[in-house]
C-alpha positions as CSV (number, residue, x, y, z in Angstrom):
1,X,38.1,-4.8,-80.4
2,X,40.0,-4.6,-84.0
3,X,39.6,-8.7,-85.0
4,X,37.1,-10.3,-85.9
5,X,35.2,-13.4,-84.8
6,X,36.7,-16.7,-85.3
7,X,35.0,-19.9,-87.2
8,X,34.2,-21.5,-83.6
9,X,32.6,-18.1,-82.0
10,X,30.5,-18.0,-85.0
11,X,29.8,-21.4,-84.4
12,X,28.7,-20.9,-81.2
13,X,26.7,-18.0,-81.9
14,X,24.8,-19.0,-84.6
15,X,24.0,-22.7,-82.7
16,X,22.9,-20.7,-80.1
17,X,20.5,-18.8,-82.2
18,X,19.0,-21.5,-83.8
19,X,18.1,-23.0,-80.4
20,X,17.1,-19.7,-78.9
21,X,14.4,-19.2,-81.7
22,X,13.4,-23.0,-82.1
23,X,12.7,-22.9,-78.6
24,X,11.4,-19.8,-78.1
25,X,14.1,-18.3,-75.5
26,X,14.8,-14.9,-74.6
27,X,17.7,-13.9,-72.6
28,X,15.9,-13.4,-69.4
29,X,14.6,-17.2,-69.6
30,X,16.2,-18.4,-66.2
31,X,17.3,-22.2,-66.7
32,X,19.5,-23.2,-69.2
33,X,21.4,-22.5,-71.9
34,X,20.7,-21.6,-75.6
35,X,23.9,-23.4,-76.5
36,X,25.1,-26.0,-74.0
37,X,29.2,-26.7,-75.0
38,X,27.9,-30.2,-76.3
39,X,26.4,-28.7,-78.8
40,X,28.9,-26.3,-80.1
41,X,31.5,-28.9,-80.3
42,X,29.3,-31.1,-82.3
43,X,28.4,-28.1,-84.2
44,X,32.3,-27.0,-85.2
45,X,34.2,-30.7,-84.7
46,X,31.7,-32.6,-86.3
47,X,31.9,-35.1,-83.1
48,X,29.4,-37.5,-82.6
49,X,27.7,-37.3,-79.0
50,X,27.4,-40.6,-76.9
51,X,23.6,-39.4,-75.6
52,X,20.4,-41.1,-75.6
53,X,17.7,-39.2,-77.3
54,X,15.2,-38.5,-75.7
55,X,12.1,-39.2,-78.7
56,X,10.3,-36.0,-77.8
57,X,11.9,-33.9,-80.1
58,X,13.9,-32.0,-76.7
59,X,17.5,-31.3,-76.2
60,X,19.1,-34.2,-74.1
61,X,20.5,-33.3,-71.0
62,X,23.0,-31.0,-70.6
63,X,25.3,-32.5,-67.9
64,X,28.7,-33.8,-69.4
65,X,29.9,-33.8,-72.6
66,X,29.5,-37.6,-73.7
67,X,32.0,-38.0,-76.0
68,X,34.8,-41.0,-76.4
69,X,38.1,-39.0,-75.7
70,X,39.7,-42.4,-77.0
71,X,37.8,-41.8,-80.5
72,X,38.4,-38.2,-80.4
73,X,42.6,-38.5,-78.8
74,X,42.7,-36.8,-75.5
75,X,45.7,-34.4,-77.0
76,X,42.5,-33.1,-79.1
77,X,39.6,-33.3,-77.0
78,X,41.9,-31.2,-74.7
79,X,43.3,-28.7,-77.3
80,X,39.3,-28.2,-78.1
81,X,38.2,-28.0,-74.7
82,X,40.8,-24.9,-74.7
83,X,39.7,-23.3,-77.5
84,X,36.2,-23.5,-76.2
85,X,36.6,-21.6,-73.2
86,X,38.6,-19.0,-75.0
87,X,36.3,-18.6,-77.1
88,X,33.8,-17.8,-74.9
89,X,35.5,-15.9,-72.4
90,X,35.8,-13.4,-75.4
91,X,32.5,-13.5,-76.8
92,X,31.8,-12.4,-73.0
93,X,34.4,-9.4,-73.0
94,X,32.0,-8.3,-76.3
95,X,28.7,-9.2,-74.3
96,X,27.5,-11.1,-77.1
97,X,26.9,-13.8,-74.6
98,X,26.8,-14.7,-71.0
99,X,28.1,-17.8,-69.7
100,X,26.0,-19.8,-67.8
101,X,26.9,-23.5,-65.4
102,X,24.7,-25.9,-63.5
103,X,24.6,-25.4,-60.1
104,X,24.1,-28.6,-59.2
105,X,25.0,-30.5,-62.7
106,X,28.5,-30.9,-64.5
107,X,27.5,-28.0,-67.4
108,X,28.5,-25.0,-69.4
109,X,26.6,-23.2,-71.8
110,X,25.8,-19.5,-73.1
111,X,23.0,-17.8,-73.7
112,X,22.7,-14.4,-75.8
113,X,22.9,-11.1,-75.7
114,X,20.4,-8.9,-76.9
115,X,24.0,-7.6,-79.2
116,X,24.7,-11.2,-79.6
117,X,21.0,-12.5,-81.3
118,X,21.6,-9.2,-83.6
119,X,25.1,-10.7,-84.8
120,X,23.7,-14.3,-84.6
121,X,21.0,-13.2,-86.7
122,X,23.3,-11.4,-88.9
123,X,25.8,-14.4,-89.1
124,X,22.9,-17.1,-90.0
125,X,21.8,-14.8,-93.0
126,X,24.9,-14.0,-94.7
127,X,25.6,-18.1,-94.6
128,X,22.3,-18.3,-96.4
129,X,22.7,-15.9,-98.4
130,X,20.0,-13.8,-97.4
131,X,19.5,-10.3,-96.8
132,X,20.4,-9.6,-92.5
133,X,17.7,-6.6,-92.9
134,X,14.1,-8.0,-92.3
């Protein structure tokens, strides 16, 4: 493989991580996503997401991405968008994830590995500062 992961596949595997264990998923859980791509670019962009919440502490929906391309500039929104799917595409080539789309809905997510929680895992603990072995 020779490089390392980039800032935005970390991203994405540690969101995913902290959503897989918050909600208790496994990578056999058959709906879903761990990290929907709405989440992972509010996670690395910082963007803020047009959604309704929901009130009972669950994820919103998943279908689009709800963001204002006029906010964001469509030149950049675009550029991201790109980076995104690279990014999986190669976390996929590692198997740390597995991409995932609605079937009948307008999204994209991943879910993890059984590799890709170990690195998650991993990842999470150095940026605390903690010890990966537990």
């Amino acid at each position: 493989m020779g490089r390392g992961l980039s800032r935005l596949q970390k991203t994405i595997l540690v969101t995913a991580y902290k959503i897989q264990q918050a909600e208790g998923r496994s990578p056999d859980t058959p709906t879903g996503a761990d990290c929907y791509y709405r989440e992972a670019l509010v996670a690395h962009y910082g963007w803020t997401c047009q959604l309704h919440q929901t009130g009972d502490g669950k994820r919103c929906s998943p279908g689009g991405h709800h963001f204002s391309r006029a906010a964001i500039g469509e030149r950049k929104y675009n550029a991201a968008m790109v980076a995104l799917n690279r990014a999986v595409r190669r976390l996929e080539d590692r198997e740390l994830v597995e991409w995932r789309c609605g079937l009948y809905g307008k999204w994209h997510g991943v879910i993890l590995t059984t590799t890709g929680t170990e690195i998650a895992r991993g990842l999470l603990a150095k940026q605390n500062g903690i010890s990966a072995i537990a």
